[in-house]
N, C-alpha and C positions, 0 to 999 in steps of 0.2 A: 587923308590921315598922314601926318608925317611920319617920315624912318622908325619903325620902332614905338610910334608912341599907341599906346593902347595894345598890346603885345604883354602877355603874362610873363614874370621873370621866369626862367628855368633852372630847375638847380642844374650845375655842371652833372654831366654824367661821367665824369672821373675825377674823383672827390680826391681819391686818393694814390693815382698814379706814381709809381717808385716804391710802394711800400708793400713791403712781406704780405701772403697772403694771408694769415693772421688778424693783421694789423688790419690788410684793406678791409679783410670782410667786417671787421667789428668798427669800423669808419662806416662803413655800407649801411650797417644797423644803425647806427645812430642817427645817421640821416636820412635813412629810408626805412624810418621804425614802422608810420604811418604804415607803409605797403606790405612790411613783412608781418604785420597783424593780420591783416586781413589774410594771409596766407594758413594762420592759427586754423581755423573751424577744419579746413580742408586738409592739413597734417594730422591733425590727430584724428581726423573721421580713417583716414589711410592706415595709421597706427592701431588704433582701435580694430577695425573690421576688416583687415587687409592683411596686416604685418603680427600680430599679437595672436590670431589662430593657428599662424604658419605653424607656432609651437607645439601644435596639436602633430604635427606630422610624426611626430618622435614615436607616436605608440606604432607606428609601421615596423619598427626595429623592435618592438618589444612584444613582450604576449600578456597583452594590456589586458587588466582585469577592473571593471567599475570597484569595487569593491578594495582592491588596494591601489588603484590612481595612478596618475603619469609615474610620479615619482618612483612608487614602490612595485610596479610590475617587471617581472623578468627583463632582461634582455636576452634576446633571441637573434640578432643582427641580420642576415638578408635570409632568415630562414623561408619570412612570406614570399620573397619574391623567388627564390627556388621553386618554393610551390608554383607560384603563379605561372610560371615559366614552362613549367610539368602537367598545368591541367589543361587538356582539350579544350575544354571553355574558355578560358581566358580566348584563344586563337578564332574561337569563333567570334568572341564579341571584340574582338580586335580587329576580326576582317570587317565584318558589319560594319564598324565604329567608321572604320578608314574610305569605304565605299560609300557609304552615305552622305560623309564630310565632301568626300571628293566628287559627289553628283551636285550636292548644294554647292561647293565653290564653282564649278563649271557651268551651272545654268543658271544659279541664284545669284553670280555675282556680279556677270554683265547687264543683269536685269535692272538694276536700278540706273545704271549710264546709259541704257539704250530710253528709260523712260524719261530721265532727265531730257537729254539730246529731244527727243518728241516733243516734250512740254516747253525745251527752250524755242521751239518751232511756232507755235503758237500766239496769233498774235492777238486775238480775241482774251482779253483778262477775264471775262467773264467764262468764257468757257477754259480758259486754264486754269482757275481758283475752282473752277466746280471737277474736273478731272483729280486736281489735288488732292481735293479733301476726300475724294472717293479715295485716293489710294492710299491716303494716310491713314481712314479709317480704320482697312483692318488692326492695325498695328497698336489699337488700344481695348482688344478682344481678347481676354484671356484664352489661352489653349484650350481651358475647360468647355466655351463656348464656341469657339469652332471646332472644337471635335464633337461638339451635340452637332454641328450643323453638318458636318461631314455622316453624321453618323444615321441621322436623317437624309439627307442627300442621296448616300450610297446603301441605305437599305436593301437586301435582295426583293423583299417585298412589300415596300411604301415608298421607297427611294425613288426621288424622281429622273434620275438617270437610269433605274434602272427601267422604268416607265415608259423612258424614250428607247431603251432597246428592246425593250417587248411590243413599242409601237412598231418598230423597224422589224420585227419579227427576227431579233435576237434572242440568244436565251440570257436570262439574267447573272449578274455575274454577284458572286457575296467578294465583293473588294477588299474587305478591310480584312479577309481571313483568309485572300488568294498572295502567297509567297512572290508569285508572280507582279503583283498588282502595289505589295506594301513599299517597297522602296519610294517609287516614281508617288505615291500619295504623299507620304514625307516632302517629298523635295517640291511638288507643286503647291501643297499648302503653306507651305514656309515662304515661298517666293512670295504668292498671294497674300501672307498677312504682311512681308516685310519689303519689298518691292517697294510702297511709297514713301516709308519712313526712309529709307535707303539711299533714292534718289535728293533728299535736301543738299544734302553736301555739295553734289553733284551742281545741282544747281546754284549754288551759290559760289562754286568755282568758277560757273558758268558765266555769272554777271559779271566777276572781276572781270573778264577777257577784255581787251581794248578794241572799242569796234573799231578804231581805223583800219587794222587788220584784215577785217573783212571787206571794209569801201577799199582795202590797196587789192585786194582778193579781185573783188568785182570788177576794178578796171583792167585785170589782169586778163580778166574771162574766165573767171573762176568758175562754177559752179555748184549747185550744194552741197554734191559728193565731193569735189575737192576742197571747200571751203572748210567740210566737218575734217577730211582727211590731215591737210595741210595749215589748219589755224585750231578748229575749236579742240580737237584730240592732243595737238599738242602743245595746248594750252594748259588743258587739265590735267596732264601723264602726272605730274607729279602724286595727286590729291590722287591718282588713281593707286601710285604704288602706294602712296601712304596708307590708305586703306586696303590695300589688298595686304599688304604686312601684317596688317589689324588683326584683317580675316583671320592669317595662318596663325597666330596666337593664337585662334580660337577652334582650330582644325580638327580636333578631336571634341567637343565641345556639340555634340548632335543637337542637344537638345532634351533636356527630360523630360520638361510638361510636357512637348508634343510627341515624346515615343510612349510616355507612360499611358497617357490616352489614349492615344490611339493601336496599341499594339494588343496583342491576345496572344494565348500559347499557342496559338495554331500560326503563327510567324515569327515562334522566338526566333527560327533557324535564320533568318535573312533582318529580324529584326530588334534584337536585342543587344543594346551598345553598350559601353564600359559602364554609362553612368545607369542607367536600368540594372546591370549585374552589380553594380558598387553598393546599387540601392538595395537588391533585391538581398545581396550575402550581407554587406553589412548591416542593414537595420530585420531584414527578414531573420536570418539567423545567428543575427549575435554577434559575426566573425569582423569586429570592428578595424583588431589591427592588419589582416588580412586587404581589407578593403581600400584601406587608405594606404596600403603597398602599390592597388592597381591604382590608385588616384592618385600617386604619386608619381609614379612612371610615365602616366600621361600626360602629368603637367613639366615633366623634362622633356617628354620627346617636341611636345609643344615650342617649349624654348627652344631647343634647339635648330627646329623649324624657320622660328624668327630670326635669330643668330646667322644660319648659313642663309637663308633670302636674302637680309637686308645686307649682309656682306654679299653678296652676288650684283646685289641693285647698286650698291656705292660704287662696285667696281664698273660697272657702266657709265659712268657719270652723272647718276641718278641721284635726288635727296634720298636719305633712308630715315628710320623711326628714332636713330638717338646717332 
């Protein structure tokens, strides 16, 4: 084939080079109207379900009544969050909140890069497409059904774990209602339903890698432990902080389907999070603009979170999230 021939023309990609930013961007539109449509479904799903509830937040500062609406209810300005601030509870489902976030980020999050890492070891396709979809499986179980399975599983008296420690001549233990035991259930069924949805990304950072890397590794005298240490780890670091940013937006964020299931009042003390109290005060008794004070609070400390990490991560010489 000759220079060039059979090669699709490309539009320039600076259309409009020298011109106010005004000018460029609606230069940009006219010739990239094509692309900026198709960006339409996905702006206004964002507007719609994302940006147009925020406005709900307003009844926090107010002593919002159904009856006379956003508009016409009081303002009360940070009276809720005085309270919040004053009641013992809030501090308990705040430590809860913080402690459970922080057992999930700590065990839950290396879990999928250590499965990745396993699976990219793998050289049998057959037996790596079958490991997969095991682990991808849980990940499309509603809460509702693994917690029947948990709740069957850990039975004091049909449970088949607790079957095997009455075979072992243990005494049986009731799990789901021992303070000692609800944490670490959270944190191990979460990993187990999300662990292999987790690990895609992973592996798809993992294919980018340039094998010659690892043939320059091998004539070196690499080894696997130096090849994962010195090529595959940091190869991926980036995809790792990006997602771990992800994570910490979501740090406060336990989980509701799996605490509401799974919890009983015989572990509110160790197991009741912001969103179980946000649920149980707001829609339990009414106290709407009260609730959406705590829910407000958590989705700033939230940000903030992200804010000082990813400035922590750029000052490294790290990519961060924006």
């Amino acid at each position: 084939m000759a220079k060039g021939e059979g090669l699709p023309v490309l539009r320039s990609s600076r259309p409009a080079a020298g011109l106010l930013p005004a000018r460029r961007l609606g230069a940009n539109l006219r010739q990239y109207w094509d692309l900026y449509l198709i960006m339409v479904p996905g702006i206004l799903y964002f507007l719609i379900f994302k940006y147009l509830p925020m406005w709900g937040v307003i009844i926090a500062f107010k002593d919002y009544s159904v009856f006379a609406g956003f508009a016409a209810s009081d303002w009360v300005g940070l009276d809720h969050f005085r309270r919040m601030l004053d009641d013992p509870q809030f501090y308990l489902v705040f430590r809860n909140t913080v402690l459970i976030s922080l057992y999930k980020l700590f065990w839950g999050f290396p879990g999928p890069i250590i499965l990745a890492l396993l699976l990219n070891e793998i050289r049998s396709m057959l037996y790596k497409r079958t490991i997969q979809t095991l682990a991808y499986l849980p990940h499309f179980l509603s809460w509702i059904i693994i917690g029947g399975i948990m709740v069957n599983l850990l039975s004091p008296a049909t449970g088949a774990v607790n079957g095997m420690l009455k075979w072992l001549g243990f005494e049986p233990v009731f799990f789901l209602a021992d303070p000692g035991w609800f944490r670490s259930l959270l944190v191990i069924s979460d990993i187990w339903k999300e662990v292999g949805w987790g690990a895609i990304i992973y592996l798809a950072a993992l294919a980018g890698v340039d094998p010659q890397l690892y043939e320059a590794a091998v004539m070196d005298g690499a080894g696997k432990w130096k090849q994962l240490v010195h090529v595959t780890l940091p190869s991926i670091l980036t995809t790792i902080i990006v997602l771990f940013l992800l994570r910490l937006g979501h740090v406060l964020d336990v989980g509701f389907e799996q605490v509401f299931v799974l919890y009983n009042s015989m572990v509110y003390d160790v197991g009741d999070v912001i969103e179980t109290y946000v649920y149980r005060v707001g829609i339990g008794q009414s106290e709407f603009s009260y609730s959406t004070a705590v829910g407000l609070l958590k989705s700033v400390i939230s940000l903030i979170l992200v804010v000082i990490v990813n400035k922590a991560v750029k000052r490294t010489g790290q990519e961060g999230i924006y």
